[in-house]
C-alpha positions as CSV (number, residue, x, y, z in Angstrom):
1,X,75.8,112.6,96.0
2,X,79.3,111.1,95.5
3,X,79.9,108.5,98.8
4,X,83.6,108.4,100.5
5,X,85.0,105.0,100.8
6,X,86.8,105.2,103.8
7,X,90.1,103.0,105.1
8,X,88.4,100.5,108.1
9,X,89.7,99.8,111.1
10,X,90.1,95.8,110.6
11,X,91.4,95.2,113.9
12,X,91.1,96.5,117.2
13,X,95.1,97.4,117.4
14,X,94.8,99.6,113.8
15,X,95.7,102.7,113.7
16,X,96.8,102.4,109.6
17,X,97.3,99.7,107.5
18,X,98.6,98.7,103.6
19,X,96.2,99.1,100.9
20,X,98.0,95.8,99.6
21,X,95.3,95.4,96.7
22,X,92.4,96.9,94.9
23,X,90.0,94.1,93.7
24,X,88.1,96.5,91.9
25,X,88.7,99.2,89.3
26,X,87.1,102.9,88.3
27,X,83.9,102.3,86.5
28,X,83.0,98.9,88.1
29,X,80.0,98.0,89.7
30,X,79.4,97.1,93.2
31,X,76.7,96.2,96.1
32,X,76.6,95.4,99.5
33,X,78.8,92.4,100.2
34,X,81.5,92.6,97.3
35,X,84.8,92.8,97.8
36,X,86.7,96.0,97.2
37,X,90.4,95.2,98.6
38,X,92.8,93.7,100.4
39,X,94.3,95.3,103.2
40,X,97.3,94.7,105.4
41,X,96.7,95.3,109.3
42,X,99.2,95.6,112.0
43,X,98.1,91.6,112.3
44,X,97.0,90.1,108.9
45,X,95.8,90.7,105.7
46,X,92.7,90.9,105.0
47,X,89.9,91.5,102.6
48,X,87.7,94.9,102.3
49,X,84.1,94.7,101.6
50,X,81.7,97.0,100.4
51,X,78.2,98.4,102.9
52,X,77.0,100.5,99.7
53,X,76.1,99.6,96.0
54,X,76.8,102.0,93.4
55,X,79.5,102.3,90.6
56,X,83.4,103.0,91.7
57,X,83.6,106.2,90.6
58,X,87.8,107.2,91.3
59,X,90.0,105.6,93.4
60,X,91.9,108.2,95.5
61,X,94.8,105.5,96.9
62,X,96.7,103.3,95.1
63,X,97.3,99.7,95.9
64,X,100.6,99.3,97.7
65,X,100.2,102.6,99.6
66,X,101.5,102.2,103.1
67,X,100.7,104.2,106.1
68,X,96.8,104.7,105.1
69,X,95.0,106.1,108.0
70,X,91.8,104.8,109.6
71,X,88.8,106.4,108.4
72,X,90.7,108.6,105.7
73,X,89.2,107.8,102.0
74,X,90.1,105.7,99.2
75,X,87.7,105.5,97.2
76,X,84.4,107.2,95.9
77,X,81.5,105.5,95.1
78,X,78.5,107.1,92.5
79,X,74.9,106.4,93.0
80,X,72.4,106.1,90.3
81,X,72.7,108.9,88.1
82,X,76.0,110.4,89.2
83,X,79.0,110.7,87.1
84,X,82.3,111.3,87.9
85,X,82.2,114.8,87.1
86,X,80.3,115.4,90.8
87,X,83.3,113.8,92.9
88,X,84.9,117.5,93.0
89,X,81.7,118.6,95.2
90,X,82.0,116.0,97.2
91,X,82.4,117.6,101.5
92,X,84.7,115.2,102.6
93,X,88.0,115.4,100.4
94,X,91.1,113.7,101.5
95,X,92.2,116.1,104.2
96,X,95.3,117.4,102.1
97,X,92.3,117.6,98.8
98,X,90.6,119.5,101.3
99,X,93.8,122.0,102.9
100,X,95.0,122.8,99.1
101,X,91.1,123.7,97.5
102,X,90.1,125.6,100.5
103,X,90.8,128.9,99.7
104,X,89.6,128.9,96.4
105,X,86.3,126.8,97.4
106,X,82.8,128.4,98.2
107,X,81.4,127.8,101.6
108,X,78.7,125.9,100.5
109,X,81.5,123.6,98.8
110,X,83.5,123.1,101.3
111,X,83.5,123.0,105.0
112,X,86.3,123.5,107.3
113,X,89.4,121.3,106.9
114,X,88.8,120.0,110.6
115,X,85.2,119.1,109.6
116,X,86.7,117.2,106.6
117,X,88.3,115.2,108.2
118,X,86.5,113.8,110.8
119,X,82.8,113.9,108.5
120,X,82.0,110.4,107.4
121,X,80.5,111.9,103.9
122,X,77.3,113.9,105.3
123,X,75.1,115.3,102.4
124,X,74.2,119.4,102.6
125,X,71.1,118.7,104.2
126,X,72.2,116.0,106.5
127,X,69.6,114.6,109.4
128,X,70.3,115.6,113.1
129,X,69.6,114.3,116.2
130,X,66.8,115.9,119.1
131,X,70.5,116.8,120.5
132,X,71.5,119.0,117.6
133,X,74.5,115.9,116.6
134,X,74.6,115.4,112.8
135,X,73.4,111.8,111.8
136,X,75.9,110.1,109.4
137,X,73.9,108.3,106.8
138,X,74.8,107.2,103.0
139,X,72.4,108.7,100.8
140,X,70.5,106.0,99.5
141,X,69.9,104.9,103.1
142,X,68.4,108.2,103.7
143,X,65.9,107.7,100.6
144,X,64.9,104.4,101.7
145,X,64.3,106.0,105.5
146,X,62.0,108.5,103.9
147,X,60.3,106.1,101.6
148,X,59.9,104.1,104.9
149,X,58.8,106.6,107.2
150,X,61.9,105.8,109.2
151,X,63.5,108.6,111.8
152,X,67.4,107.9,111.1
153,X,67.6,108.9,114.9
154,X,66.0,105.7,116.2
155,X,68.7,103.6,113.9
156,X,72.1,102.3,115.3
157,X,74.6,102.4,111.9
158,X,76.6,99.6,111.0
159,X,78.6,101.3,108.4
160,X,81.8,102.9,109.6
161,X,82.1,105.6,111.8
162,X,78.2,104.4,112.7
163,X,77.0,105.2,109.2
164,X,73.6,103.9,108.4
165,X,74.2,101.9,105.4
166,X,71.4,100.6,103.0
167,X,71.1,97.4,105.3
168,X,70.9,99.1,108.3
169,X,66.9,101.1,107.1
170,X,66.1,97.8,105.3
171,X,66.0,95.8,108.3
172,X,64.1,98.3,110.3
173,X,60.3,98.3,110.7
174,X,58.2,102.0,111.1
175,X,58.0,101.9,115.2
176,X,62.0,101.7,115.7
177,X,62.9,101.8,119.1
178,X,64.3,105.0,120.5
179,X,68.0,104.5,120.1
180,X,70.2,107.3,119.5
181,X,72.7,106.2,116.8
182,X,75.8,105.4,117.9
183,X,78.4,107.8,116.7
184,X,80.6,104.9,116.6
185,X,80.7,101.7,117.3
186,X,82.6,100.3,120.1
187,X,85.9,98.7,119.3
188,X,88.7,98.4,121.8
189,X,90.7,101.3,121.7
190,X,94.0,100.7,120.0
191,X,97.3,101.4,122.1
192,X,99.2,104.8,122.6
193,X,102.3,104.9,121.0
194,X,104.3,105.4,124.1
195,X,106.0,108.4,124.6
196,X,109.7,108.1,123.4
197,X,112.2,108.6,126.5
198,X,115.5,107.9,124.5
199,X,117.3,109.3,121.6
200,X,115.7,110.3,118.5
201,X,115.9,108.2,115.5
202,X,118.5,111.2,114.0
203,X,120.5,110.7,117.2
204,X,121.0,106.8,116.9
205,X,121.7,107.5,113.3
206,X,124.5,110.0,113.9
207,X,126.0,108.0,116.6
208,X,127.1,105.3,114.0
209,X,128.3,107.7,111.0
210,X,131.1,105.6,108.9
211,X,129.5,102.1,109.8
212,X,127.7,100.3,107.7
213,X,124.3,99.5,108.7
214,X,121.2,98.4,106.7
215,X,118.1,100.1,107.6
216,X,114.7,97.9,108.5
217,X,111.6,100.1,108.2
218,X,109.2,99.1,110.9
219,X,105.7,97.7,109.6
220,X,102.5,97.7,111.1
221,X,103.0,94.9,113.1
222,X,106.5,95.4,114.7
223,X,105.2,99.0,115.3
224,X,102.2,97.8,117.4
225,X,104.3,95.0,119.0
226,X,107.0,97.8,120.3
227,X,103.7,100.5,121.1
228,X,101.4,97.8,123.4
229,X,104.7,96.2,125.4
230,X,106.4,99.3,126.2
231,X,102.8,100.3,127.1
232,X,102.0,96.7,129.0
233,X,105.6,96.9,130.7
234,X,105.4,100.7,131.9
235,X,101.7,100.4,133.0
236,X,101.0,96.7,134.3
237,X,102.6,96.0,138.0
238,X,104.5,92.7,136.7
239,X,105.6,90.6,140.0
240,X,106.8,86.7,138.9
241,X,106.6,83.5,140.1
242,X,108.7,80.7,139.3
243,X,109.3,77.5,140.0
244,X,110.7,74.0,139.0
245,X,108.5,70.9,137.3
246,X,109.5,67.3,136.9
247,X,108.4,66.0,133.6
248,X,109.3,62.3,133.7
249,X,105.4,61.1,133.8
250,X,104.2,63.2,131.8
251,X,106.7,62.2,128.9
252,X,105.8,58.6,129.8
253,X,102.0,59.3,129.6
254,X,102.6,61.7,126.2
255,X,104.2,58.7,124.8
256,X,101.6,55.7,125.4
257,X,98.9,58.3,124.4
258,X,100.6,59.1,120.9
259,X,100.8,55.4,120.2
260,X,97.0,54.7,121.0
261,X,96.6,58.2,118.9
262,X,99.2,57.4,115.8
263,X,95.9,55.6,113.7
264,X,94.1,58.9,113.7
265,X,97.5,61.0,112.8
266,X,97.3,62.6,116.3
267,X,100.4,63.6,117.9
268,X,100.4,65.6,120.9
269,X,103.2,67.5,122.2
270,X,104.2,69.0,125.6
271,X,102.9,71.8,124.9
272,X,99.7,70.7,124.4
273,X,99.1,68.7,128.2
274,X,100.6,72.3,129.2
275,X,97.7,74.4,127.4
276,X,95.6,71.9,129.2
277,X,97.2,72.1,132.4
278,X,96.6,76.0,132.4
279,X,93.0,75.7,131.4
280,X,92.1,73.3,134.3
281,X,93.9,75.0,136.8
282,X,92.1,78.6,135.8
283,X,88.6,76.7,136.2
284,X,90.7,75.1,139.8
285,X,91.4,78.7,141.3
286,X,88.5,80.5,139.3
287,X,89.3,84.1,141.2
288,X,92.4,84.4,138.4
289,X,90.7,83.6,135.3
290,X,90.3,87.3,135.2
291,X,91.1,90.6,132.6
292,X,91.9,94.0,133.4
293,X,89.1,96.2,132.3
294,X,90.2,100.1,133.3
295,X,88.1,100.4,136.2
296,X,87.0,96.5,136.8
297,X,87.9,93.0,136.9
298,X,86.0,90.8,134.2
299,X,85.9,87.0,136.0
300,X,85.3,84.6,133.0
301,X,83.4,81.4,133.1
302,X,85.4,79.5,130.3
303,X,89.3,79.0,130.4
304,X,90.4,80.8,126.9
305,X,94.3,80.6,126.6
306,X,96.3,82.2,124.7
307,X,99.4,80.9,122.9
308,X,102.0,82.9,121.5
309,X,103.2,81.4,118.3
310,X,106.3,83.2,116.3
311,X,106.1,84.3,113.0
312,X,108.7,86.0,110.1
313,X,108.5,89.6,111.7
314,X,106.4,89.6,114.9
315,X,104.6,87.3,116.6
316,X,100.4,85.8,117.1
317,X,98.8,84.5,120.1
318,X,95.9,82.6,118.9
319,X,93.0,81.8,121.4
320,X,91.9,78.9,122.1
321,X,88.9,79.2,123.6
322,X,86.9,76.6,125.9
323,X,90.2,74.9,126.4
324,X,89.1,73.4,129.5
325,X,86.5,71.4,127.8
326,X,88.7,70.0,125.0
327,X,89.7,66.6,124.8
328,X,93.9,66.5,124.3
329,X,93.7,65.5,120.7
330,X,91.3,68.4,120.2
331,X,93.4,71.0,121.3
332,X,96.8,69.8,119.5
333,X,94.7,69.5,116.0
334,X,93.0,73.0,116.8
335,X,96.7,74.8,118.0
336,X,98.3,73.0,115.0
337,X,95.7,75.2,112.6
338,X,96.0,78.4,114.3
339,X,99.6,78.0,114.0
340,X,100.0,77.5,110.5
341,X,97.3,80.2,109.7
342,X,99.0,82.3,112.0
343,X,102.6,81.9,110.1
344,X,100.1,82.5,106.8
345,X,98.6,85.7,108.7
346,X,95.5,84.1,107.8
347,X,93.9,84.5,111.7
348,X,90.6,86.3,111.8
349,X,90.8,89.1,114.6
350,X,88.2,86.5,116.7
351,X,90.9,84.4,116.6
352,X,93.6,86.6,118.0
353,X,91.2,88.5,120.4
354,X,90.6,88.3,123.9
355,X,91.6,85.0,126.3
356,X,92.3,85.6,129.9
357,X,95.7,84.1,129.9
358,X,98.1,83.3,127.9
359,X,101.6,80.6,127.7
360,X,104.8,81.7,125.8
361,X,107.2,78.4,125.1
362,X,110.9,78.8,123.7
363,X,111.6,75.4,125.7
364,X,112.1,74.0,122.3
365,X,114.7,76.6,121.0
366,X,116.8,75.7,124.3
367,X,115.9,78.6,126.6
368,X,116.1,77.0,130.2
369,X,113.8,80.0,131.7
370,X,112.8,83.6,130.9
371,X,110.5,86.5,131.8
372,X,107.3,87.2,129.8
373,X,105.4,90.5,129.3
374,X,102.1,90.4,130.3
375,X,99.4,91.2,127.1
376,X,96.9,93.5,128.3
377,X,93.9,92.8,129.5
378,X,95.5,89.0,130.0
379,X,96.0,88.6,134.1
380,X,99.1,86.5,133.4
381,X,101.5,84.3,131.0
382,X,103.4,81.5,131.1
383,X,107.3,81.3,130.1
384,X,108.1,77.8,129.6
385,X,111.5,76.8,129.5
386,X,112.8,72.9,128.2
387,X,113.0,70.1,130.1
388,X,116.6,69.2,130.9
389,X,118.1,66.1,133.2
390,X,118.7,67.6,136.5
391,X,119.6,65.6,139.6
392,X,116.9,66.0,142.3
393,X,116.3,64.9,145.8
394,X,113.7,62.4,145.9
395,X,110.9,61.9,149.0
396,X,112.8,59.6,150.2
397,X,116.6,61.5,150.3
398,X,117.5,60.2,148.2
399,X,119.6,61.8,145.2
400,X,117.8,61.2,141.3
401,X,118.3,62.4,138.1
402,X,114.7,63.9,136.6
403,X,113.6,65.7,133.8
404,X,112.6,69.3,135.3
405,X,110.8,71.9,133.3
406,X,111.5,75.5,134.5
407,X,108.7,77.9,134.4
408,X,108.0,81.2,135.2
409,X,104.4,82.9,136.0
410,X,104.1,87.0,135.2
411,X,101.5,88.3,137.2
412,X,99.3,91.4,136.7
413,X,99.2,92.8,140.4
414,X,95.9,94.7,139.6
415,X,94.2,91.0,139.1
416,X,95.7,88.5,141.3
417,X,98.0,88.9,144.4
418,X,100.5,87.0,145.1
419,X,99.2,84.2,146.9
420,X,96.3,83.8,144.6
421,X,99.3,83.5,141.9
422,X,101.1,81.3,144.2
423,X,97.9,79.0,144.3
424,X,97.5,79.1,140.5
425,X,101.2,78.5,139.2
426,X,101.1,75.3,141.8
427,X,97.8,74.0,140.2
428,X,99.3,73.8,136.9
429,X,102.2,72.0,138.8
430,X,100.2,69.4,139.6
431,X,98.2,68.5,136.6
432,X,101.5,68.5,134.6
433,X,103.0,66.4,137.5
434,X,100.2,64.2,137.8
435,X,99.1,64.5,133.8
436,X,96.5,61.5,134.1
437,X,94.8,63.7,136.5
438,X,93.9,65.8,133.3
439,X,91.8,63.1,132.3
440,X,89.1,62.8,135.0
C-alpha cells in the first residue's frame, strides 16, 4: 500500500526545516539511493534521499514550504501495482488530511488523528513485537522478510522513525540475532525552545506603533542559535578566566614559518598556532578535555576543537578533529576549507558535531576582550581578543612596550573547577608564549 515520505531530521538541532527543492516530480521513478530533495536545516542545506523504490505517486508539500515538521509527510510513494487512486486509503495522512476526513472516514480507514501523526505508515495488518509494540516496516520490506523467513522483531530499522527499509531484510541472514527494533534511532535530542520570560512579540510590536521598523522573520538557524544559548546560558554554571598574552615571538616565529611555507602557498595565521595551542594543552591537562553528558562526564582521548566561524545570518563552528596531531600547515589548509564551506553552508553535520572545546576570535574585527557562551556539551571556549602594543614590565623591571593578546576562558563548572581551568588557560599561555614549543 501507498508509503509516506516523511520530512527527516538532517541534523541533530532540527526540529523543521525548508523543503527548498523537489528533485523529483509525480509519476517519476525512484530506488534506494536517489535523490528526492533538497532541504534547508537550521545549519545547511542539504540533499534528501530516498530508503524505498517505487514510483512518486503525489507530492503533498511544495518546494519552498517553510516550517515543515520532522517526520510529517511529503510525499507518497506507490509500489508495484499501485496507482494513485489508493493514496486516499493511505493511514497516515498529513495530520490536518487526517483532522478534516475523520468524521466522514470508516474505522478501518482511518485511525485516530493522534495515531496519525505519530505512525510512520503501518499497513492494516502491521507486525508486532513479543511486547505487543507495532513494528514499523515499509511494505516491500515486509514481503521480502516473509520470502526470507525473517522475524521483523529481530531487525534494527534504518529508515526513519526505525522503519525497516528494503536494505535493512536484504542484509539480514535467517538466524538474526534477537534485537528488538529500535523505535528510533538515537540522535541527540534537539534543544527546548526556552520558555519566553519577556514581552510577547504583540507587546514589542505595540510598544513602537508610529515608527517605522522593518520586520526580519527568524529562520531556522537564528531560531536554534537564540533556543540553545538562552538554554546554554540559563542552564550551564559559566565562571571565566582571563588573562593577558604577549605575542611578540610568536609573530616573529609566524613570520619565518610563512616564508619557509610561501612555495607551497601555505600561510598561517594567528589563529592557527592558537587552535594548536588549545589542542596541546587539552592533551597537557587531559582531566578538561571533557563534555557534559546529562548524568556523566565523557574524557576524550583526541583534542577536537571547535572554531566558531561567522556567516551571513548566524554563525558554524566546524570541528577540527585530531588537532593535536596536525602539523601547522595542516590545520590552516583544513580551517581554511571548513570556513569557506561553512560561509557556502556546505558543512556535513560530522563536520559541525561534537569537539570538546571550542575558540571564538573577533581579535581581527578590533574587539580587545569579550565573554563567550559555552556550546553545550563543549567544557569551555575561548574569546580571543587582538593583539595591541601595551607597555609591560619586563623580568628585569624594567618598563617595555609588547604585543599582548587578551583572552578570556568560559568554563562549564559541571566539568572543570576552577583550578583545573586555571591550569588549562595557563597551558595555552605557554605554548603561544613559547610557540616553538609547539613543534617538539
Amino acid at each position: 500500500m501507498p508509503t509516506e515520505i516523511l520530512m527527516p531530521a538532517l541534523s541533530p538541532t532540527m526540529e523543521e526545516g525548508t523543503l527548498a527543492k523537489w528533485l523529483v516530480k509525480e509519476g517519476d521513478t525512484v530506488a534506494s539511493g536517489d535523490l528526492l530533495a533538497e532541504i534547508e536545516t537550521d545549519k545547511a542545506t542539504m540533499e534528501f534521499e530516498a530508503v524505498d523504490e517505487g514510483v512518486i505517486g503525489k507530492i503533498l508539500i511544495p518546494e519552498g514550504s517553510e516550517g515543515v515538521k520532522v517526520n510529517s509527510p511529503i510525499a507518497v510513494l506507490l509500489e508495484d501495482g499501485e496507482s494513485a487512486d489508493d493514496i486516499g486509503t493511505t493511514p497516515a495522512a498529513p495530520a490536518a488530511a487526517a483532522n478534516e476526513a475523520a468524521p466522514a472516514a470508516s474505522e478501518e480507514a482511518a485511525p485516530a488523528p493522534a495515531q496519525a501523526a505519530a505512525a510512520a505508515t503501518p499497513a492494516p495488518a502491521a507486525p508486532q513485537s513479543a511486547d505487543g509494540n507495532r513494528i514499523f516496516a515499509s511494505p516491500l520490506a515486509r514481503r521480502i522478510a516473509a520470502d526470507k523467513g525473517l522475524d521483523l522483531a529481530q531487525l534494527n530499522g534504518s529508515g526513519p522513525r526505525g522503519r525497516i527499509v528494503k536494505a535493512d531484510v536484504e542484509n539480514a541472514k535467517p538466524q538474526a540475532a534477537a534485537t528488538p527494533a529500535a523505535a528510533a534511532p538515537a540522535t541527540a535530542a534537539a534543544p527546548a525552545a526556552a520558555a519566553s520570560t519577556g514581552p510577547s512579540a504583540d507587546q514589542v510590536a505595540r510598544m513602537y506603533e508610529g515608527r517605522t521598523y522593518e520586520e526580519v522573520k527568524l529562520d531556522g538557524m537564528r531560531k536554534t542559535i537564540a533556543a540553545r544559548l538562552t538554554e546554554a546560558k540559563q542552564t550551564v554554571p559559566h565562571f571565566y578566566l582571563r588573562r593577558d598574552i604577549q605575542l611578540d615571538a610568536l609573530l616573529k616565529f609566524r613570520g619565518e614559518l610563512n616564508k619557509q611555507l610561501e612555495a607551497r602557498g601555505v600561510k598561517l595565521s594567528v589563529n592557527d598556532f592558537i587552535i594548536k595551542a588549545c589542542a596541546l594543552a587539552l592533551q597537557a591537562v587531559p582531566d578538561a578535555n571533557a563534555v557534559w553528558a546529562g548524568d556523566r562526564v565523557l574524557k576524550m582521548e583526541a583534542s577536537d576543537v571547535a572554531v566558531a566561524v561567522a556567516i551571513e545570518g548566524g554563525l558554524f563552528t566546524p570541528v577540527l578533529q585530531n588537532s593535536d596531531t596536525k602539523s601547522l600547515s595542516t590545520l590552516s589548509t583544513e580551517m581554511k576549507d571548513l570556513a569557506k564551506r561553512a560561509r557556502d553552508r556546505k558543512l556535513a553535520p560530522h563536520e559541525y558535531q561534537g569537539g570538546s572545546f571550542a575558540i571564538s576570535n573577533l581579535g581581527m574585527f578590533g574587539i580587545d576582550n569579550f565573554d563567550a557562551i559555552v556550546n553545550p556539551p563543549h567544557a569551555g571556549i575561548l574569546a580571543v581578543g587582538a593583539g595591541v602594543k601595551k607597555p609591560v614590565v619586563g623580568a628585569d623591571g624594567e618598563l617595555a612596550v609588547a604585543t599582548v593578546m587578551s583572552v578570556t576562558m568560559s568554563v562549564d563548572h559541571r566539568v572543570i573547577d576552577g583550578a583545573l581551568g586555571a591550569e588549562l588557560l595557563n597551558a595555552i599561555k605557554d605554548n603561544l608564549e613559547n610557540p616553538m614549543m609547539m613543534l617538539a
